[in-house]
C-alpha positions in Angstrom: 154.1 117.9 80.9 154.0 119.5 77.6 150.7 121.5 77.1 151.9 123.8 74.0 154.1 123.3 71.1 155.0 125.7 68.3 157.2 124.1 64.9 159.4 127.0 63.5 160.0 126.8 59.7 162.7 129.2 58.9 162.4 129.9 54.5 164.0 131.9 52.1 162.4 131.8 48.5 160.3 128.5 49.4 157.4 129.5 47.5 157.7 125.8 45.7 157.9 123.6 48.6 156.3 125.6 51.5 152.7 124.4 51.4 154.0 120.5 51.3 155.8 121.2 54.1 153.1 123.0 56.2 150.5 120.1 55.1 153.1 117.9 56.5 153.3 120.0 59.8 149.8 120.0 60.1 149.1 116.3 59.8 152.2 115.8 62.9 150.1 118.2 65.1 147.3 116.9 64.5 148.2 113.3 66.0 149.6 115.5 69.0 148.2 114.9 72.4 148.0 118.5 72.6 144.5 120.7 72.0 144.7 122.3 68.8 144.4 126.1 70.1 147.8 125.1 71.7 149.6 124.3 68.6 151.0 126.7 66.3 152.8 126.9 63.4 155.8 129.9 62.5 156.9 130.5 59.5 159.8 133.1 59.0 159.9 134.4 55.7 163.7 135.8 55.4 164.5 138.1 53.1 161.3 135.9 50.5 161.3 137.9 46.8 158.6 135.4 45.8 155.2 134.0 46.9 156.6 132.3 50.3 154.7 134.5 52.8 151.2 134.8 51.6 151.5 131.0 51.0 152.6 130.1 54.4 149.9 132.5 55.6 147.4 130.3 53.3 148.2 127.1 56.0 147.7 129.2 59.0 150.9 129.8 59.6 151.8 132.6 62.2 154.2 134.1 59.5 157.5 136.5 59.9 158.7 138.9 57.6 162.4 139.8 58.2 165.1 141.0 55.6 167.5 138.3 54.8 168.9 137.4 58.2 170.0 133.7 57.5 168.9 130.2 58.6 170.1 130.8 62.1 169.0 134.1 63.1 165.7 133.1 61.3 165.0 130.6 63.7 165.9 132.7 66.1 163.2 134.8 65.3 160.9 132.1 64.9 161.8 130.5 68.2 160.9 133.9 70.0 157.9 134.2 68.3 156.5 130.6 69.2 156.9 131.6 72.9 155.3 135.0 72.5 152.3 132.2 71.1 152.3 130.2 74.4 150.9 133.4 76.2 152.5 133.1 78.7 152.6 129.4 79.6 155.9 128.4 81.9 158.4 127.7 79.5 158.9 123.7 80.7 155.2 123.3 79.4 156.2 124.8 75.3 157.9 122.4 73.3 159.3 124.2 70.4 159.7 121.3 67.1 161.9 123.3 64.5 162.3 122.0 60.4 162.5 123.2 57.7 160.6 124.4 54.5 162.1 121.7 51.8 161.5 118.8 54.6 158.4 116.6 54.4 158.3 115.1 58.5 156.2 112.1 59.3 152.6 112.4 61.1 153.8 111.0 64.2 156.8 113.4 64.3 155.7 115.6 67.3 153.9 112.6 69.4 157.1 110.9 69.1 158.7 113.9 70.0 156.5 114.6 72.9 156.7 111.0 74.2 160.3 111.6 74.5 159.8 114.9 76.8 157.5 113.3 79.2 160.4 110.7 79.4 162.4 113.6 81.0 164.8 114.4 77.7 165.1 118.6 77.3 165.3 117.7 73.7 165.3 115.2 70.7 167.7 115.3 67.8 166.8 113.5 64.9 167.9 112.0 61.7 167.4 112.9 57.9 166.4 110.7 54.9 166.9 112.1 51.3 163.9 112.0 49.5 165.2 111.9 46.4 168.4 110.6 45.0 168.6 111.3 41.5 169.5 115.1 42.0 173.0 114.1 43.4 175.5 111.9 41.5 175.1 108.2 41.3 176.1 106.0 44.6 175.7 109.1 46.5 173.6 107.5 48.6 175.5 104.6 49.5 178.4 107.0 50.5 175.9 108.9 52.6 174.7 106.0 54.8 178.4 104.3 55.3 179.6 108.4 56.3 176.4 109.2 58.6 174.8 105.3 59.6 171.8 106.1 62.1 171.3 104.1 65.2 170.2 105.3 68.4 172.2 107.8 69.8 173.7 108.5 66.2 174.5 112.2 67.5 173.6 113.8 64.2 172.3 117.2 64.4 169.7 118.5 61.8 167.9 121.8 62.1 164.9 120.2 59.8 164.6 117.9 62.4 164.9 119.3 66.4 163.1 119.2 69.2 163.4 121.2 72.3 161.8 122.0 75.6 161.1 126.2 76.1 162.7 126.3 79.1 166.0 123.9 78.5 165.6 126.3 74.9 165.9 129.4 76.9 168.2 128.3 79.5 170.6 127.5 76.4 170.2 131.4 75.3 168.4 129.9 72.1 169.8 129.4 68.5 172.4 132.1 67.9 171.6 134.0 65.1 174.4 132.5 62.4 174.0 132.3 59.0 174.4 128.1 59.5 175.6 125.8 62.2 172.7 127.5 64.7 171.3 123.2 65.3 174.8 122.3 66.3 175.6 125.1 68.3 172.4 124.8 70.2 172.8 121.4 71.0 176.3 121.9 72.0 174.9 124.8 74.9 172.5 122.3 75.6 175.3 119.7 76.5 177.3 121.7 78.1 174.6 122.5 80.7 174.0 119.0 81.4 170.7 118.5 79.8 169.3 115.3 78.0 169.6 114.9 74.3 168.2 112.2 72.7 169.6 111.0 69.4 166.3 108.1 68.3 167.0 106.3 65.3 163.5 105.6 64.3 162.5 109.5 63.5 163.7 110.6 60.9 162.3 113.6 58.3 162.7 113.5 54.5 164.3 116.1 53.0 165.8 117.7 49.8 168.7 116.7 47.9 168.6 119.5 45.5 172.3 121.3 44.3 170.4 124.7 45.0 170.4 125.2 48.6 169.7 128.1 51.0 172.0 127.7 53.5 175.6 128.6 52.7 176.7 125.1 55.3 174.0 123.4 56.1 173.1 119.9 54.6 173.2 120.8 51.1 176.9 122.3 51.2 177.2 118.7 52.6 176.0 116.8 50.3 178.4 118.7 48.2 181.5 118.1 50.1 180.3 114.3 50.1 180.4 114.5 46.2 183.5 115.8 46.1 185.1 113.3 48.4 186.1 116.1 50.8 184.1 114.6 54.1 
């Protein structure tokens, strides 16, 4: 049974979306059937040259200063530091929820996810909903949802919206530290050792469509390959 969970925002100049994500964060754990001295948030602030740390820091975030690392090794180092948090708590009992800092996820996001552990799964993969289309070129959207239609067991992978048990986490030998593709490749180790993925199509986060993203292939870089007719 899961008795501590950490969510792991990795962010790199978020100063502008950070606290809507953490209020966000906050509101999931707090419909969590876990006790609130068991739920903590990490925020690692790579290689920030703005106001992202002190902000995080203003939502009781457990924040991480790092140089710039990239989105993989920063969740890396998040990950690490949201067992350090479970003081020593056997690994099976931490359920580490990982998002990220442009990504709004629903209040119910870690019950659901937790619901889904007790079920026996080592980790939950969920879906992502644009929040807003207008940044991107018109029909994009429609293109998006005949390219990547969600239904359960969709076997999309999103690092703004993961779930995954400490010790099926550790037994995986964790996110590598990449500078993107760290969700995919996680879930790949995870597969490969035989443990239980679930894909649910009723969880999804919402999450940026904006042409200035952080990570050099991560669902931005998408987004523009969609555009461009290249996926």
């Amino acid at each position: 049974m899961i008795r501590r969970v950490a969510v792991i925002v990795p962010a790199h100049d978020e100063s502008a979306c950070v606290v809507s994500c953490l209020s966000a964060v906050h509101r999931a754990l707090e419909h969590a059937p876990v006790p609130p001295e068991h739920c903590h948030v990490v925020v690692v602030a790579d290689g920030c040259r703005d106001g992202t740390a002190p902000a995080a820091r203003s939502m009781a975030a457990h924040v991480v200063e790092v140089p710039h690392l990239g989105v993989g090794a920063a969740r890396a180092v998040g990950a690490r530091r949201a067992l350090e948090l479970a003081g020593g708590a056997p690994a099976g009992s931490v359920w580490l929820a990982s998002t990220d800092a442009d990504t709004l996820v629903p209040a119910q996001w870690i019950s659901d996810q937790l619901v889904h552990a007790d079920a026996g799964h080592d980790a939950v993969a969920g879906s992502v909903e644009v929040a807003d289309w207008s940044l991107r070129s018109e029909g994009l959207d429609v293109r998006f949802g005949r390219r990547f239609p969600v239904a359960d067991g969709h076997g999309h992978v999103h690092g703004a919206n993961l779930g995954v048990r400490g010790s099926a986490y550790v037994d995986a030998g964790g996110f590598p530290g990449i500078g993107s593709g760290e969700d995919h490749a996680l879930v790949e180790r995870l597969t490969r050792l035989g443990l239980s993925v679930l894909s649910p199509a009723d969880l999804p986060v919402r999450t940026s469509a904006r042409r200035s993203f952080r990570a050099p292939d991560g669902f931005g870089r998408l987004l523009d390959d969609l555009e461009r007719g290249a996926v």
